[in-house]
C-alpha positions as CSV (number, residue, x, y, z in Angstrom):
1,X,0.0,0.0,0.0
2,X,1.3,3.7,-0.9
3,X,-0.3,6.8,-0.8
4,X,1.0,10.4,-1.2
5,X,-0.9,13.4,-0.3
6,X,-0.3,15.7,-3.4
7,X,-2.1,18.8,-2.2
8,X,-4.2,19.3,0.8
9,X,-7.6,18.4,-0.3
10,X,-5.8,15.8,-3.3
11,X,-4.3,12.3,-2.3
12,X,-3.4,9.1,-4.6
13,X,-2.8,5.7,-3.2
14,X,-2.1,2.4,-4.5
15,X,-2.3,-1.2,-3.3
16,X,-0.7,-4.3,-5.0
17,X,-2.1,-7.5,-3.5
18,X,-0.1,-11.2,-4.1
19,X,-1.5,-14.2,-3.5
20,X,0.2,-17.8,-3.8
21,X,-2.0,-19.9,-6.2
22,X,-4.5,-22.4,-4.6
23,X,-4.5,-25.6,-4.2
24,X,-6.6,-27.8,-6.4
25,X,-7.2,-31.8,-7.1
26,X,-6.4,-32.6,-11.3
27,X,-7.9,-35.9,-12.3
28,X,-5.1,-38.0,-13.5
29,X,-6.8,-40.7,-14.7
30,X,-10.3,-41.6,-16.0
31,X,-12.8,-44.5,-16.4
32,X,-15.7,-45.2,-19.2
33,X,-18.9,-46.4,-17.8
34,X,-21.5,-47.0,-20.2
35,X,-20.6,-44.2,-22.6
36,X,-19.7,-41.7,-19.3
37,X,-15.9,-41.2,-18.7
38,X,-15.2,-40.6,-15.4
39,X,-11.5,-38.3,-14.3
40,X,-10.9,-39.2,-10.6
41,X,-7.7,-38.1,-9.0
42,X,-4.8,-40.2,-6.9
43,X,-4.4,-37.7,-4.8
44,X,-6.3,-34.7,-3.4
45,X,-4.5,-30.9,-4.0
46,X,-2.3,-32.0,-6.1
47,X,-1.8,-28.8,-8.0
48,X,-2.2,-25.1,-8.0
49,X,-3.6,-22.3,-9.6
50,X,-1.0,-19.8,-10.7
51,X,-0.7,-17.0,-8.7
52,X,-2.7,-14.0,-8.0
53,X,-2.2,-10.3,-8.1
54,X,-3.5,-7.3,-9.1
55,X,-2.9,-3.1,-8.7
56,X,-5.6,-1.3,-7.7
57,X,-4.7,2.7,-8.0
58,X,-7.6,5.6,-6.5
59,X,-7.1,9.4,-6.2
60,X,-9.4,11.6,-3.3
61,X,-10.5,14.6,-4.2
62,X,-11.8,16.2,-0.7
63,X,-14.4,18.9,-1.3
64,X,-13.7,21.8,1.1
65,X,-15.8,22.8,4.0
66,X,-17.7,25.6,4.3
67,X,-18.5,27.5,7.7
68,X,-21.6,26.5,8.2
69,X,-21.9,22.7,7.0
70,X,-22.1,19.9,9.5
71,X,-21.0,17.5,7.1
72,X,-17.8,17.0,4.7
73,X,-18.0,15.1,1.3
74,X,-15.2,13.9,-1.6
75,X,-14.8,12.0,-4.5
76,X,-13.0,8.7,-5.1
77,X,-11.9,7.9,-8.5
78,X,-10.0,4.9,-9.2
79,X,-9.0,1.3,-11.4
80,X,-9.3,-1.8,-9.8
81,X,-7.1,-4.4,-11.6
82,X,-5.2,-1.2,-13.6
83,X,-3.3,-3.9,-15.5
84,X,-6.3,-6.5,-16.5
85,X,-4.6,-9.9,-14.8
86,X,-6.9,-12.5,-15.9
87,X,-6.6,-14.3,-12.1
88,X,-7.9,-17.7,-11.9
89,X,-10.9,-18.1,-10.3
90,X,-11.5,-21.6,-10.5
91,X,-10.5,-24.1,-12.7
92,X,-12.6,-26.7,-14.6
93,X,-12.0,-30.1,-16.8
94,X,-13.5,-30.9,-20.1
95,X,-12.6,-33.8,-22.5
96,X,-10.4,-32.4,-25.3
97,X,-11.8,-32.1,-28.7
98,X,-10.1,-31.9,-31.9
99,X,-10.6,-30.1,-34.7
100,X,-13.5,-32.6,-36.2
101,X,-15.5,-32.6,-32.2
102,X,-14.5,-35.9,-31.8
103,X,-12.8,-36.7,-28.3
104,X,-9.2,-37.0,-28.4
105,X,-9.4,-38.8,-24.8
106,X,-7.8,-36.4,-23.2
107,X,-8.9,-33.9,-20.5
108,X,-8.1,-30.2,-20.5
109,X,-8.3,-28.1,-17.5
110,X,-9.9,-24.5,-18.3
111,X,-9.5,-21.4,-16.1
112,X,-12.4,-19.2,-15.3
113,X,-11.2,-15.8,-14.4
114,X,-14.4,-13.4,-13.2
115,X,-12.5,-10.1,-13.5
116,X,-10.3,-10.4,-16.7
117,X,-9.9,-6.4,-17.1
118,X,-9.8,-3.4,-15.5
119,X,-12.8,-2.2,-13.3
120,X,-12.9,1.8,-13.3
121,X,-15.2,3.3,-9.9
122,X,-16.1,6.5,-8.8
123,X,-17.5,6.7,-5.2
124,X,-18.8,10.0,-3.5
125,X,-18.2,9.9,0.1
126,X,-20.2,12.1,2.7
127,X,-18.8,12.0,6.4
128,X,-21.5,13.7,8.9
């Protein structure tokens, strides 16, 4: 976390958050069953979704006070994810298909990212 007060009613900040990837089970193997293939794993956790991070950036804009107000007020603008990291939010198999839809028998893991871009907000605080 930074932030730097750039004049007195004016303030940026910045946070960079880092996260170790999390653990999850890949089938290793599979089964057919009447027509049904099955995955099923050895082992449970046995490997990880890549890491996660992401740099969220804001700047306050406070709105000054006038004499007679009982209340205060300012404006937040700011990116969440400024660089668009496509984190994984969970990770899902499928059977592989090649170029013809027919199964190739092998199983492909898919990641599912919920925020793949950059999320711009604008907030208007009022402090009473």
């Amino acid at each position: 976390v930074a932030a730097y007060a750039w004049k007195p009613n004016i303030s940026f900040s910045g946070s960079f958050i880092y996260q170790t990837g999390k653990p999850y089970t890949y089938p290793e193997a599979r089964s057919e069953f009447e027509g049904i293939i099955y995955p099923f794993a050895l082992s449970r956790n046995n490997s990880r979704t890549p890491a996660y991070h992401r740099l969220d950036l804001s700047m306050d804009i406070a709105i000054p006070n006038k004499k007679n107000r009982d209340w205060k007020g300012s404006w937040n603008i700011g990116v969440y994810n400024a660089y668009a990291r496509k984190n994984a939010f969970s990770i899902f198999f499928e059977e592989e298909l090649d170029d013809s839809g027919n199964p190739t028998g092998q199983t492909k893991a898919t990641q599912l990212s919920i925020f793949g871009t950059a999320i711009p907000t604008i907030t208007y605080n009022l402090d009473f």
